[in-house]
PATORVO-640504 format. One record per residue (C-alpha): residue in one letter; y, x, z. Coordinates in pm, 1 decimal. Last residue first. Layout:
   type         c2         c1         c3
      a          Y          X          Z
...
// end
This chain:
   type         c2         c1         c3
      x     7020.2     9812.0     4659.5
      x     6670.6     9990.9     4462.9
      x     6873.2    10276.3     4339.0
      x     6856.0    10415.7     3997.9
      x     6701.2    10683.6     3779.0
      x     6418.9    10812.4     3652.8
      x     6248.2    11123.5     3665.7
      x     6173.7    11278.4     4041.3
      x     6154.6    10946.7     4097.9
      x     5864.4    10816.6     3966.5
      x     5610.9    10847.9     4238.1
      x     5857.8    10670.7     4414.1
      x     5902.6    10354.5     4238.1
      x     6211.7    10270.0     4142.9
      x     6414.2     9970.2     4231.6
      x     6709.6     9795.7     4087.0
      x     6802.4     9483.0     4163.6
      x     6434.3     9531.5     4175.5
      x     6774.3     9378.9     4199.6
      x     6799.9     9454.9     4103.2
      x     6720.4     9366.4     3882.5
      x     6746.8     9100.0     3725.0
      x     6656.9     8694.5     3697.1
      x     6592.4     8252.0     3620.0
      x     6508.8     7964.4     3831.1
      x     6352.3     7599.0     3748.4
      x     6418.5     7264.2     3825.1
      x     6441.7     7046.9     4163.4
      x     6683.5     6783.6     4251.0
      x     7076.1     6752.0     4197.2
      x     7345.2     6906.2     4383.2
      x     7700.1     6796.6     4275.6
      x     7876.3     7050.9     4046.3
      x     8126.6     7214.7     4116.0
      x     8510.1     7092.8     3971.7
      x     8609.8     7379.2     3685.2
      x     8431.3     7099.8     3453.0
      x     8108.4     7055.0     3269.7
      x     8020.8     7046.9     2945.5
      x     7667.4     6909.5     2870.4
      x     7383.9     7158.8     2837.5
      x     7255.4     7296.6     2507.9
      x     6956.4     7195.1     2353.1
      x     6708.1     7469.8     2383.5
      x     6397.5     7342.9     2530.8
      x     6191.0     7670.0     2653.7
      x     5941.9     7833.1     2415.5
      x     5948.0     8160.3     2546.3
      x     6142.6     8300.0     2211.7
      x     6411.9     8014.6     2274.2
      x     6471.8     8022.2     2642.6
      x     6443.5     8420.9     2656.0
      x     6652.8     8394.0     2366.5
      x     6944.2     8156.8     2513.5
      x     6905.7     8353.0     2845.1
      x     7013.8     8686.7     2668.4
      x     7305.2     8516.7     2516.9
      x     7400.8     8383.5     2845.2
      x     7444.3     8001.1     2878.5
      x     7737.0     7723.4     2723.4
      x     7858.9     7450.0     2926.1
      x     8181.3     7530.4     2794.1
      x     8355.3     7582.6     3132.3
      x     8054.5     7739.8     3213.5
      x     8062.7     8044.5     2955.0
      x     8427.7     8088.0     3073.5
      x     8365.8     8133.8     3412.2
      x     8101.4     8335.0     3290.2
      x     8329.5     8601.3     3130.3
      x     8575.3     8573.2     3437.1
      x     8306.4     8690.8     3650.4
      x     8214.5     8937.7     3408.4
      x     8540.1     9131.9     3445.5
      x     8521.6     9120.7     3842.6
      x     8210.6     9270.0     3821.2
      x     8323.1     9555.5     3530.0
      x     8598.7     9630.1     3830.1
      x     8353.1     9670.0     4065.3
      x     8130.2     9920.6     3858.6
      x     8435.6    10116.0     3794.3
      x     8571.7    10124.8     4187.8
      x     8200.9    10193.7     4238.1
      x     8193.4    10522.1     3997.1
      x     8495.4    10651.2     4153.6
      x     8391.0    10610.6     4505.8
      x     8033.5    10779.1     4464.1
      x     8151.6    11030.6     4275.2
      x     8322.9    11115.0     3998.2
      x     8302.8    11433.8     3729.9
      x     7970.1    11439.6     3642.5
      x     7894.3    11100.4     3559.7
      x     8250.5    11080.1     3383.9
      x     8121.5    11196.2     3063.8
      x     8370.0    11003.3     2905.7
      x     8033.6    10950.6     2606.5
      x     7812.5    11207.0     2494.9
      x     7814.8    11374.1     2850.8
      x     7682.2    11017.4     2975.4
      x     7893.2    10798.3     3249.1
      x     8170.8    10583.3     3093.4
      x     8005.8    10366.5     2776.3
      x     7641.9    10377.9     2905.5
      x     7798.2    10215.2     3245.3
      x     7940.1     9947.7     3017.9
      x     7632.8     9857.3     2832.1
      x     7410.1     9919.8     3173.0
      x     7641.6     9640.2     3295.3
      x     7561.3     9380.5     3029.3
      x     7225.8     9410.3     3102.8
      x     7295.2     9292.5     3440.8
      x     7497.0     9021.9     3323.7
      x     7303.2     8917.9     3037.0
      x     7001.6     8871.1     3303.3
      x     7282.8     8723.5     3568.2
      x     7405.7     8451.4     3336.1
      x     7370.3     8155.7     3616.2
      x     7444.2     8432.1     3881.5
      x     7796.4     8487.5     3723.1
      x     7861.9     8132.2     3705.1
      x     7805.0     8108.0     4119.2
      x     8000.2     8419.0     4142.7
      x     8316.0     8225.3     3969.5
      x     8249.2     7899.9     4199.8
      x     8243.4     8096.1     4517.1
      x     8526.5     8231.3     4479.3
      x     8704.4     7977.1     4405.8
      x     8604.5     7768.1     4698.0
      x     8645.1     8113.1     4916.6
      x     9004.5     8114.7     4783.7
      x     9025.5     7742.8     4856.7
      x     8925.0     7794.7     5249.4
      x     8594.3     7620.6     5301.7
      x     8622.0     7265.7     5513.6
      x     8581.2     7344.2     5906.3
      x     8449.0     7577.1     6156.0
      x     8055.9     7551.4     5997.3
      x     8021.9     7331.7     6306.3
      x     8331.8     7150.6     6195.6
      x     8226.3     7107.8     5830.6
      x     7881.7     7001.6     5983.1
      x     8032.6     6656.4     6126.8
      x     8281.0     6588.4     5822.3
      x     7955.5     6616.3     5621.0
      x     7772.2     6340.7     5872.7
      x     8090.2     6141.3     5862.6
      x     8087.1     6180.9     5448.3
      x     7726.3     6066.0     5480.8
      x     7803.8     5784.2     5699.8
      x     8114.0     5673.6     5464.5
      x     7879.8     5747.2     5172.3
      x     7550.7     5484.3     5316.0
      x     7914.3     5204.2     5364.3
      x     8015.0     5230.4     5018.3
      x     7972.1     5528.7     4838.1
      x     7768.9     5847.9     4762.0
      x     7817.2     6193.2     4560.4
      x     7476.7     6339.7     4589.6
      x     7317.6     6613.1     4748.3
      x     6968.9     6533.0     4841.9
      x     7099.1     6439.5     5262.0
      x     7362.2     6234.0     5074.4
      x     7718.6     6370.4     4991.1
      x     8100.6     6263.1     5063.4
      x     8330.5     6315.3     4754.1
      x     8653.0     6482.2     4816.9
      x     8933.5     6318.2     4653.4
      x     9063.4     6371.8     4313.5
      x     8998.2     6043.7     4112.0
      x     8662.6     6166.2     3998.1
      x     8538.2     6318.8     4283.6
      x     8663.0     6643.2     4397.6
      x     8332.7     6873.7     4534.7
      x     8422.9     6970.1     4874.4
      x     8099.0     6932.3     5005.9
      x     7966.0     7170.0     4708.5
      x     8165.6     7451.5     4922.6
      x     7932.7     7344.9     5263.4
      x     7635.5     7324.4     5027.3
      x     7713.8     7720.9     4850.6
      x     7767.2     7849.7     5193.3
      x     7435.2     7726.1     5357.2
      x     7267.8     7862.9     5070.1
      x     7411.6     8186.4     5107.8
      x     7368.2     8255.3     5443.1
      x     6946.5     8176.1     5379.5
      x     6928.8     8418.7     5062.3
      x     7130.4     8685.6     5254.5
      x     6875.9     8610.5     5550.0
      x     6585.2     8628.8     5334.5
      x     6724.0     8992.3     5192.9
      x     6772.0     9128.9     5542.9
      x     6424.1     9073.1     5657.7
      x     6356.6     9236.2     5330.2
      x     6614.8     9510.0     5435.9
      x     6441.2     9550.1     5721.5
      x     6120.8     9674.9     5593.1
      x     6271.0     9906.3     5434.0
      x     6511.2    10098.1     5582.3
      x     6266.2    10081.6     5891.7
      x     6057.9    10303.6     5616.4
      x     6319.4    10500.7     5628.1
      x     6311.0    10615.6     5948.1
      x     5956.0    10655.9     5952.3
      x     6024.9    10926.4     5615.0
      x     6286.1    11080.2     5802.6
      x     6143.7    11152.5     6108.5
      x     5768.8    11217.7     5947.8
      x     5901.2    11499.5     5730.1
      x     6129.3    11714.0     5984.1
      x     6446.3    11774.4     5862.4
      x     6696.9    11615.5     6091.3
      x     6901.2    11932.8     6197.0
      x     6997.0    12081.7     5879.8
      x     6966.2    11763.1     5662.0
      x     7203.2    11852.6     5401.9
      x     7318.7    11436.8     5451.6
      x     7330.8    11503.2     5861.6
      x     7602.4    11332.5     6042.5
      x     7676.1    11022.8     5751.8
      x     7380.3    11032.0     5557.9
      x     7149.0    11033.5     5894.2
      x     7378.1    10743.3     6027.7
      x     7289.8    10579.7     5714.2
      x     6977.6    10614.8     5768.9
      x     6958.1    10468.2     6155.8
      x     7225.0    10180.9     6095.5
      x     7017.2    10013.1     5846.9
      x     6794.2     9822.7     6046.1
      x     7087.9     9693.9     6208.2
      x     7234.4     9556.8     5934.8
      x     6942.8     9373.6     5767.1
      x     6835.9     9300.6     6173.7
      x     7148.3     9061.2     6190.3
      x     7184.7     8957.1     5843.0
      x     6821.8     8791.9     5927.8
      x     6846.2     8682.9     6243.0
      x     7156.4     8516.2     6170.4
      x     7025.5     8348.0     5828.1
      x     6723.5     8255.7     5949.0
      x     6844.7     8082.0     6235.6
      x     7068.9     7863.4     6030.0
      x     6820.4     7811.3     5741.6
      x     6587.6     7606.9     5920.5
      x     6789.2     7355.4     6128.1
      x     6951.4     7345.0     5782.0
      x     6671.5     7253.9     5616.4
      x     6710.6     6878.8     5511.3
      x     7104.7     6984.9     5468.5
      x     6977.7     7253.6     5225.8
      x     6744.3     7071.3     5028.9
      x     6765.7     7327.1     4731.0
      x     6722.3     7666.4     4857.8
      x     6435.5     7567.2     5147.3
      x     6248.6     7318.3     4882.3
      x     5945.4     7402.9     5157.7
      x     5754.0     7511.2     4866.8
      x     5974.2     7684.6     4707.5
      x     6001.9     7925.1     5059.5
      x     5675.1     8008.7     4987.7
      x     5743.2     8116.8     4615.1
      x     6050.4     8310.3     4721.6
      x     5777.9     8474.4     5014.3
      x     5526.0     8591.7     4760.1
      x     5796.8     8742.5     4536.3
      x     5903.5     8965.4     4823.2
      x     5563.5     9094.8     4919.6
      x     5517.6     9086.2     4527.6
      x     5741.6     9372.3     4479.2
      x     5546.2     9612.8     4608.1
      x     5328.1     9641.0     4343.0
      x     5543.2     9846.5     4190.3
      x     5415.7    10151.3     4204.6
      x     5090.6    10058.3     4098.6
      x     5089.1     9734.4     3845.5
      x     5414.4     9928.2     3712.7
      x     5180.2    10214.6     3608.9
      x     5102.2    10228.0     3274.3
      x     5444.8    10028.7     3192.1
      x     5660.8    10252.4     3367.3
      x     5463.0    10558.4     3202.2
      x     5620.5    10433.7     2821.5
      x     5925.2    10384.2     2967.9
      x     5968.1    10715.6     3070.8
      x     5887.3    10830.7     2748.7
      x     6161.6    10587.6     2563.5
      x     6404.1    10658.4     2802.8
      x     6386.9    11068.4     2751.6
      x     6345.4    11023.4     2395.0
      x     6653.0    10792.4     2378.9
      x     6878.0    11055.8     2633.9
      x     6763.1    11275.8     2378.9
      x     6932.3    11106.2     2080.0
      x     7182.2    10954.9     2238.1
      x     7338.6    11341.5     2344.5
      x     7354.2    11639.1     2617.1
      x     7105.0    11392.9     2842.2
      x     7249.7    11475.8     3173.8
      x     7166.6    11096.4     3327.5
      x     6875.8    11074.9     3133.6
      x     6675.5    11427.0     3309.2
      x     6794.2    11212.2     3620.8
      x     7027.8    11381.0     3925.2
      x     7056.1    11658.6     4153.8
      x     6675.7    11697.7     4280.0
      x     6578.1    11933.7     4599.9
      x     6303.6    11832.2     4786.5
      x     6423.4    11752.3     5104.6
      x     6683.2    11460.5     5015.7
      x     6424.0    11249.9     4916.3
      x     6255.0    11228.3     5228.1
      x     6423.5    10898.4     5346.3
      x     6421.4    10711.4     5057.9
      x     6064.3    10784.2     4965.8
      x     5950.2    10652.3     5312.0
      x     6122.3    10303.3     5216.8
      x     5956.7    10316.8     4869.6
      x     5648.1    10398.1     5060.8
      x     5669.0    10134.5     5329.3
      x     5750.6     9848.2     5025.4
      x     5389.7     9957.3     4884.5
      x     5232.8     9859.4     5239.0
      x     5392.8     9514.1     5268.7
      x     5201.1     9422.4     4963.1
      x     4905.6     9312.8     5175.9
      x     5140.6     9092.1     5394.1
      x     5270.0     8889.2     5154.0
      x     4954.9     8858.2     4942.5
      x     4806.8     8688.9     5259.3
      x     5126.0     8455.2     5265.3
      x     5051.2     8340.4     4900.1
      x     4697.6     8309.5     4873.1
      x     4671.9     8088.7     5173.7
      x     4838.6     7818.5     4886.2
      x     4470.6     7812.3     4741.4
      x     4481.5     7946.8     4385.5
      x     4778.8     7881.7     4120.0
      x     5061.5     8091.4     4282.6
      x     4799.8     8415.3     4181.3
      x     4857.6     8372.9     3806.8
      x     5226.3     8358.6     3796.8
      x     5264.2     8593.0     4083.4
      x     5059.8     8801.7     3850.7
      x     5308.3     8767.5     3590.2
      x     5558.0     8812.5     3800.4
      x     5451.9     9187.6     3857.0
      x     5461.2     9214.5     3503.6
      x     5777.7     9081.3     3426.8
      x     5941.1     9210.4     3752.2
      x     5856.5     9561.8     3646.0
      x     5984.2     9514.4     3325.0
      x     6302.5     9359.4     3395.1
      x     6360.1     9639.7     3658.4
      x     6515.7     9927.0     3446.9
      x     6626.3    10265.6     3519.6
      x     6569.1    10409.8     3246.5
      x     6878.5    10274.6     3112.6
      x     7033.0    10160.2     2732.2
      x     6783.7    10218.9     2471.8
      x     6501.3    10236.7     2587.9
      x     6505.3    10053.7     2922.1
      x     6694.9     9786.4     2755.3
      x     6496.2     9758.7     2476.8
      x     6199.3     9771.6     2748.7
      x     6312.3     9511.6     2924.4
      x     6364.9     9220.4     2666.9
      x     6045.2     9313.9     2570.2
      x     5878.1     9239.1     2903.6
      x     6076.0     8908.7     2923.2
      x     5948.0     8769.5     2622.3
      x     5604.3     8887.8     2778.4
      x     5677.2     8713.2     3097.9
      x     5782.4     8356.3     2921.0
      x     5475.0     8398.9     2728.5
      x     5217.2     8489.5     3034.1
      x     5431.7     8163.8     3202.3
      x     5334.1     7945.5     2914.7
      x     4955.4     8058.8     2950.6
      x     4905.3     8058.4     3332.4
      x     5096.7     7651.0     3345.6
      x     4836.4     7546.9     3074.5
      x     4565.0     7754.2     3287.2
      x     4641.4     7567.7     3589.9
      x     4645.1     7266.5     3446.4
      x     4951.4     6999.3     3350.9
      x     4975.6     6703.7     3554.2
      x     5345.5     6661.3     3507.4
      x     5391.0     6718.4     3893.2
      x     5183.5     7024.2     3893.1
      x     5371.2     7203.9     3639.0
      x     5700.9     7088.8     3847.4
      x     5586.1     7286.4     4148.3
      x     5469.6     7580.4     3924.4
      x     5813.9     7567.1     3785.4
      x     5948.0     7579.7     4125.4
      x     5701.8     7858.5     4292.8
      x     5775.3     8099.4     4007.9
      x     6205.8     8079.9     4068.9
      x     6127.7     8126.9     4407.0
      x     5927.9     8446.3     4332.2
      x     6237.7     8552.2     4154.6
      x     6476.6     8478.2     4397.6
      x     6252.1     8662.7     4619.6
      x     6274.0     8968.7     4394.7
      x     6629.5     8921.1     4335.5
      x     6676.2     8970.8     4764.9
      x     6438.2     9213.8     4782.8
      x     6618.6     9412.1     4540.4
      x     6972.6     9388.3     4711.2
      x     6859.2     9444.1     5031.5
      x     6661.6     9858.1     4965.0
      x     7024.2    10007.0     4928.2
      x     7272.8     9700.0     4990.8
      x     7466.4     9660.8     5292.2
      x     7418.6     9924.4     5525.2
      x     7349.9    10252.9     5290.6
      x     7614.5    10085.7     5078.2
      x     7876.8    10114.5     5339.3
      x     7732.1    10499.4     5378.3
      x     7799.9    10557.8     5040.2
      x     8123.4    10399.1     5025.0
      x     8231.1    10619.8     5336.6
      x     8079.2    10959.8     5178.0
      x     8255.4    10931.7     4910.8
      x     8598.0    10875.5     5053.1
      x     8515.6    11160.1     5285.6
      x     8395.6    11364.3     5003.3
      x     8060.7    11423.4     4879.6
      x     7853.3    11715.3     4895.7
      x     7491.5    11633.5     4957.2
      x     7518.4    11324.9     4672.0
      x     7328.0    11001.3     4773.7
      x     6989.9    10966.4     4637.8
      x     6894.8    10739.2     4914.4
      x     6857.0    11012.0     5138.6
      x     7018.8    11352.3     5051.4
      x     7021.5    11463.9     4686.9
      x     7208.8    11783.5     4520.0
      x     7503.1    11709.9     4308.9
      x     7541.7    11783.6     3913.3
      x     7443.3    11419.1     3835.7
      x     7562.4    11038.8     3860.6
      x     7407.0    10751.8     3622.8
      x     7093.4    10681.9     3813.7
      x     7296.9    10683.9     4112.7
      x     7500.0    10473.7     3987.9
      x     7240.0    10185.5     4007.3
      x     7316.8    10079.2     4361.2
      x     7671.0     9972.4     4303.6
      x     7576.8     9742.2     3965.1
      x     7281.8     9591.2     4137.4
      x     7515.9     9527.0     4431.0
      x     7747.3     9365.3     4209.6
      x     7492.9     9157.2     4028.9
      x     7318.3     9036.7     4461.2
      x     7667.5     8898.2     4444.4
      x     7577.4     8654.8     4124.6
      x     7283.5     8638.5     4227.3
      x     7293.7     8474.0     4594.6
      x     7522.6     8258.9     4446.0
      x     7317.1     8158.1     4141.3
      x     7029.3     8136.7     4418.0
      x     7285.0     7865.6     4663.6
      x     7475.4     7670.7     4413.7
      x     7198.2     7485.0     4276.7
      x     7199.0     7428.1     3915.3
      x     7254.4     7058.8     3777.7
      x     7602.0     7095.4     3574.6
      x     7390.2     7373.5     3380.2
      x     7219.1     7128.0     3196.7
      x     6845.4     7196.9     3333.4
      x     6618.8     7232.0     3041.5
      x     6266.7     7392.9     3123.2
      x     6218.3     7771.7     3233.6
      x     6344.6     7997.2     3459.6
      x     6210.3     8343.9     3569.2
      x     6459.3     8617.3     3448.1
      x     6717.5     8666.3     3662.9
      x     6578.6     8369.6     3904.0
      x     6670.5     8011.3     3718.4
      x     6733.5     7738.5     3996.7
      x     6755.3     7447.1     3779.0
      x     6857.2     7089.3     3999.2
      x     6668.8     6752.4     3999.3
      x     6681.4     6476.5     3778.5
      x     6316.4     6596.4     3610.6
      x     6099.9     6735.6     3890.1
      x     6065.1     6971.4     3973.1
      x     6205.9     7785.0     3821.5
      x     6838.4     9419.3     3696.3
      x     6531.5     9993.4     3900.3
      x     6812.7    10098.0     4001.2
      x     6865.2    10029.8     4368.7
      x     6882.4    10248.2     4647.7
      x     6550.6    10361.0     4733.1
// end
């Protein structure tokens, strides 16, 4: 569906996944790449979960509304191809990275298995609370406590033979085909928005959560198992360092990322042509059409998802090669990431002159910029995305502007955009002072994490370090529901 459903080695870099992270990395040592892929994966997150906030208009696929206008219909259908069922792979992986790096650096210290098991069952049942406020009091839509359970048992399972891993892959693929089947039969049934999302007051809209949350929990090992395919591959992908050693795995990360965006987009082309031609369905409405159709939805927006990941990495390194140096030049890096000199930095600033002109030459300074305020957004992304349902709860419930049944898809994403924009700023100024999310300063506190806060840094980026841990969202799920629970909760896995 769409979406609606939200960590070495010492010197080297923190990678914290929404909400798997761990250890103290100043913030000056994060990769760019994950808090990148993030910090956009936030607005799709953002895009994708108005549907759980929308109401009054009959479903078609993706729980897009039957009769939108043009304007409506053209955001919808640009979502359809760029983030419904990509953005929550995407996190998920991120995640699953996240699980691979601290188990990395467990194993590096010496610590056992079970050590590493217990402080990640902490760090997941911080997290687990941490969801189900927010999925009780602010949107029932709510990933953080799928991906803390789900994680959990990524937690548990990253510990046997490293076979484990790519078999679990595969055997979760199944559970992704459902979601993706889900998506395209919704629109068959009937359904014009959540029980939440036309809550008359707090009050019920608080029962509603607080019930729905309730059968999230008994059940997230079931209908969301499907997030470990996802999860599986981040922690794979940790093993090769793919994220962090980006020049090392360029040769890599190249193809990846074309084939990748490549069949993302083209896997979406047959659904969203169905929401564009067809969205009452009164040629296409035969079952097994619609439900195949979307399970190539699916399956290629995972594909999708590693290639965002993959594109994004590359982008962060070739904007970290720009990185001024201390008397306002561009420092050359090493093959690990580091600012070099004498005659080893004249090479490496040859070798980075070298890949600037395959990449088609330095980054423009807008896309520097840019890159650097989504970058600070993805280091905050679990107060981010929570931070989102605040201002969503503020503009879309009948006890509030009420203005879930009065835009539509167009409205609410110029909104949710704006709020993106906002936060960027927000972090921006959270890095500047070297200072974290509040939500990630008690998730690091409550799961026992070293809280000493990080050095300041300045607007320059940051030169890449080594290995550390990740944090995350939800969509990703960035925001994902199960199916079975659809007919009563919210959101849009992007």
């Amino acid at each position: 569906m769409a979406a609606a459903s939200p960590p070495g080695h010492p010197g080297r870099q923190g990678l914290m996944s929404l909400v798997a992270g761990g250890g103290s990395v100043p913030l000056s040592d994060r990769a760019g790449g994950p808090d990148l892929a993030r910090g956009l994966a936030l607005l799709g997150i953002a895009l994708a979960n108005t549907v759980g906030w929308l109401h009054g208009s009959t479903w078609t696929v993706l729980l897009k509304q039957q009769d939108a206008t043009v304007l409506d219909r053209v955001v919808d259908v640009l979502l359809a191809l760029t983030i419904d069922n990509r953005g929550f792979p995407l996190f998920a992986l991120l995640f699953g990275y996240g699980i691979g790096i601290l188990h990395r650096r467990s194993r590096e210290r010496g610590e056992s298995a079970g050590r590493f098991i217990l402080r990640m069952l902490r760090r997941h049942v911080v997290l687990l609370a941490i969801g189900l406020a927010h999925a009780i009091l602010l949107f029932s839509g709510d990933i953080i406590v799928a991906y803390a359970m789900v994680g959990m048992l990524c937690a548990v399972l990253v510990t046997r033979h490293r076979a484990v891993m790519p078999v679990v892959a595969i055997a979760a693929l199944p559970a992704l085909g459902v979601w993706g089947w889900a998506d395209g039969t919704i629109g068959l049934f009937g359904g014009d928005g959540y029980a939440t999302a036309a809550a008359p007051d707090y009050l019920t809209g608080l029962r509603l959560r607080t019930e729905q949350a309730g059968a999230d929990v008994a059940t997230v090992l079931i209908d969301d198992i499907g997030l470990l395919s996802p999860m599986a591959i981040g922690v794979i992908a940790a093993r090769l360092r793919m994220l962090e050693e980006v020049v090392a795995n360029r040769d890599l990360l190249v193809p990846i990322a074309r084939c990748g965006l490549g069949i993302g987009l083209l896997g979406a082309v047959p659904l969203a042509a169905v929401l564009a031609l067809d969205p009452a369905h009164r040629v296409l409405d035969a079952v097994l059409l619609l439900g195949s159709i979307g399970v190539v939805h699916q399956y290629t927006g995972l594909i999708g998802a590693l290639g965002f990941a993959a594109a994004l990495a590359l982008l962060a390194e070739r904007v970290r090669r720009q990185t001024p140096s201390a008397d306002g030049t561009v420092a050359p890096h090493d093959a690990s990431g580091h600012a070099s000199g004498g005659a080893a930095g004249h090479a490496a600033g040859g070798a980075a002159l070298r890949r600037d002109a395959a990449d088609g030459g330095p980054a423009p300074r807008v896309v520097v910029a840019a890159v650097r305020g989504i970058e600070a957004l993805g280091a905050v992304s679990l107060s981010a995305y929570v931070g989102q349902s605040l201002v969503a709860h503020a503009l879309f419930p009948p006890y509030t502007l009420d203005l879930g049944a009065r835009l539509g898809s167009a409205g609410a994403a110029a909104l949710m955009v704006a709020t993106w924009l906002v936060m960027i700023l927000l972090a921006q100024a959270l890095r500047r002072r070297g200072r974290r999310g509040p939500l990630e300063v008690v998730l690091r506190r409550l799961a026992g994490s070293s809280t000493s806060r990080s050095p300041r840094t300045d607007r320059s980026p940051r030169t890449l370090r080594s290995l550390g841990p990740p944090r995350s969202s939800p969509s990703a799920r960035s925001s994902r529901f199960s199916p079975s629970a659809r007919s009563s909760r919210p959101g849009a896995r992007p």
